[in-house]
C-alpha positions, 0 to 999 in steps of 0.5 A, a space after each residue: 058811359 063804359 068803362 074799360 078793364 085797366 087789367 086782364 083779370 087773373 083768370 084771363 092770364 096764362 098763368 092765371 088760366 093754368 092754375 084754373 085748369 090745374 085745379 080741374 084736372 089734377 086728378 083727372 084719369 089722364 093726368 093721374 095715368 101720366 104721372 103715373 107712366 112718367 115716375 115708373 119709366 124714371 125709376 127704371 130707367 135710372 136704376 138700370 143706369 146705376 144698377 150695382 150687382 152688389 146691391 140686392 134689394 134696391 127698394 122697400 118694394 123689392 124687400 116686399 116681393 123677396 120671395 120672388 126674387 128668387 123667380 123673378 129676375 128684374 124684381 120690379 121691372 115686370 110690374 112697372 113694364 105692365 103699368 106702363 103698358 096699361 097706363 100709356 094705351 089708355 093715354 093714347 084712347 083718351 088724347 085721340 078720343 078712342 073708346 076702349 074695350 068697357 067704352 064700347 061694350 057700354 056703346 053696344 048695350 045702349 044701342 040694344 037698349 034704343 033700339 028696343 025702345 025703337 029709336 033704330 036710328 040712335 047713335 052713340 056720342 063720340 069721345 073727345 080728344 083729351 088734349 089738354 098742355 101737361 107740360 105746363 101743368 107739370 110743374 105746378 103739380 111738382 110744386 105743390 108736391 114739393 111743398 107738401 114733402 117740404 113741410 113733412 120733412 121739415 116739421 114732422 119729426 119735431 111735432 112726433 119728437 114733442 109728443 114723446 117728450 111730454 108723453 114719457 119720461 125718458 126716450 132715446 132718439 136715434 140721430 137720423 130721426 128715421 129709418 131712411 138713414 139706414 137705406 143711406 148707408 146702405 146705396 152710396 150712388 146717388 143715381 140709386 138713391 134718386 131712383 129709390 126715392 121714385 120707385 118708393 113714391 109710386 109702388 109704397 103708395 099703391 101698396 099701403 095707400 090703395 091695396 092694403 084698403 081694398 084687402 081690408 074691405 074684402 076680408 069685411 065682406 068675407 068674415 065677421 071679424 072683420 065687420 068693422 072694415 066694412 066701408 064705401 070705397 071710392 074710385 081712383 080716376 085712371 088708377 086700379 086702385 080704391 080708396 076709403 070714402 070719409 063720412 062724418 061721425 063714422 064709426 068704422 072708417 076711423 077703424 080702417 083708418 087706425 088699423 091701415 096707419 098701424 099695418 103701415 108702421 109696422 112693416 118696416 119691422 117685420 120684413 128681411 132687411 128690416 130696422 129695429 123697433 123703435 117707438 119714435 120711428 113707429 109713431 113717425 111712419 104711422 103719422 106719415 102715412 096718416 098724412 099721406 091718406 089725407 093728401 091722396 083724399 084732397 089733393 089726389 093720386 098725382 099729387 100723393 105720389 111725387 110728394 113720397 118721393 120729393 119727400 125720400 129725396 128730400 131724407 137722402 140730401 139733408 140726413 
């Protein structure tokens, strides 16, 4: 006797169907470079549209690269003009299933190879088309993002709040409970304020979650005092970026990571335009970008960067 399915299984569904392909490709080299393309070409956009020639410094990047101001006349247009070029022709090599420049020169070393090994005849496998439906899977991207801002936003400053409370006797914590309140004051348009909050989500990310790393591991490699940095870096699929591998019981990864958590804390003290120290907002800015690095290992690159932002235009709406 047979017995037939009553339901389609929840796989079998669509949406079913596009949480399993979310959970494959979230960070795929592809759709890293897409979301990457999509929240650069909205910063700028956007701040070319609300652009205020009374406004200098229109995010904390711009703060960063203020010495090149001074050259430099678009601030950060030039660099998101070179991401978004680089990113969107590797887009076009993988939708039509190109091979780019490391693709075929790995093509020709392996036809020299074969035919060293005799098989003249040999020849190399041709790429797929990577055409997988992203504009379904966007929003299940920006969801899980949204959830992730949601719960930091809402809970964070409480858990850093109680930790003062039971840690020190007497602690003064400013109303807006973070250094976001000043940017507040500071851009009344909230076209800019939508635009902050991209351009923070993709180049503050690159910055401290994938650079400040990479210089870490360098100076491990260059100087002796520097030894205790010295870790296996993995590959960002699609991004120029690596990023510290976790192994159990490791000693120097645990110093990467604290030294990396303090760098990040700090640098909202050390820089023109820059808030006045403070040990809760020290101790939030160090947890969150702990947070960060946990979401950029599990869940990935896309994932990390729309959380950011969510997470900044989630401050400039409710603080």
């Amino acid at each position: 006797m047979v017995f037939k399915r009553l339901h389609t299984p929840f796989y079998e569904r669509p949406i079913g169907k596009a949480l399993q392909d979310y959970d494959k490709y979230r960070n795929h080299r592809f759709v890293n470079r897409f979301h990457s393309v999509i929240i650069l070409i909205l910063y700028e956009v956007i701040l070319m549209l609300s652009w205020d020639p009374d406004v200098l410094k229109y995010n904390a990047i711009d703060i960063w690269f203020v010495l090149l101001h001074s050259y430099i006349q678009f601030g950060t247009l030039l660099f998101s003009l070179f991401f978004i070029i680089t990113f969107s022709k590797h887009l076009y090599y993988d939708y039509f299933g190109l091979k780019d420049g490391k693709e075929r020169k790995k093509d020709r070393e392996d036809k020299k190879k074969k035919e060293k090994e005799g098989k003249k005849d040999w020849k190399p496998e041709k790429k797929k088309p990577f055409q997988l439906n992203l504009w379904y899977l966007f929003p299940i991207t920006f969801a899980e993002a949204f959830l992730w801002a949601f719960l930091i936003f809402a809970l964070l400053r409480y858990v850093v709040f109680g930790f003062l409370v039971i840690s020190l006797d007497e602690i003064h914590i400013q109303t807006a409970l973070d250094g976001v309140w000043t940017l507040k004051d500071y851009h009344t348009n909230p076209f800019q304020d939508l635009a902050i909050a991209l351009g923070a989500g993709f180049y503050e990310e690159y910055i401290f979650r994938g650079l400040l790393f990479m210089l870490l591991v360098f100076l491990a490699g260059q100087f002796k005092r520097f030894s205790q940095f010295k870790i296996n870096l993995k590959d960002v699929p699609g991004i120029p970026l690596r990023y510290p591998e976790y192994k159990r019981k490791d000693n120097k990864w645990v110093t990467t990571m604290l030294w990396a958590t303090l760098i990040y804390g700090l640098s909202s003290y050390v820089l023109p335009f820059s808030d006045v120290p403070n040990i809760y907002t020290f101790l939030y800015r160090c947890a969150f970008g702990f947070l960060m690095y946990l979401i950029f290992v599990y869940r990935g690159w896309s994932i990390l960067i729309w959380t950011h932002a969510l997470y900044v235009i989630l401050y400039f709406l409710f603080v």
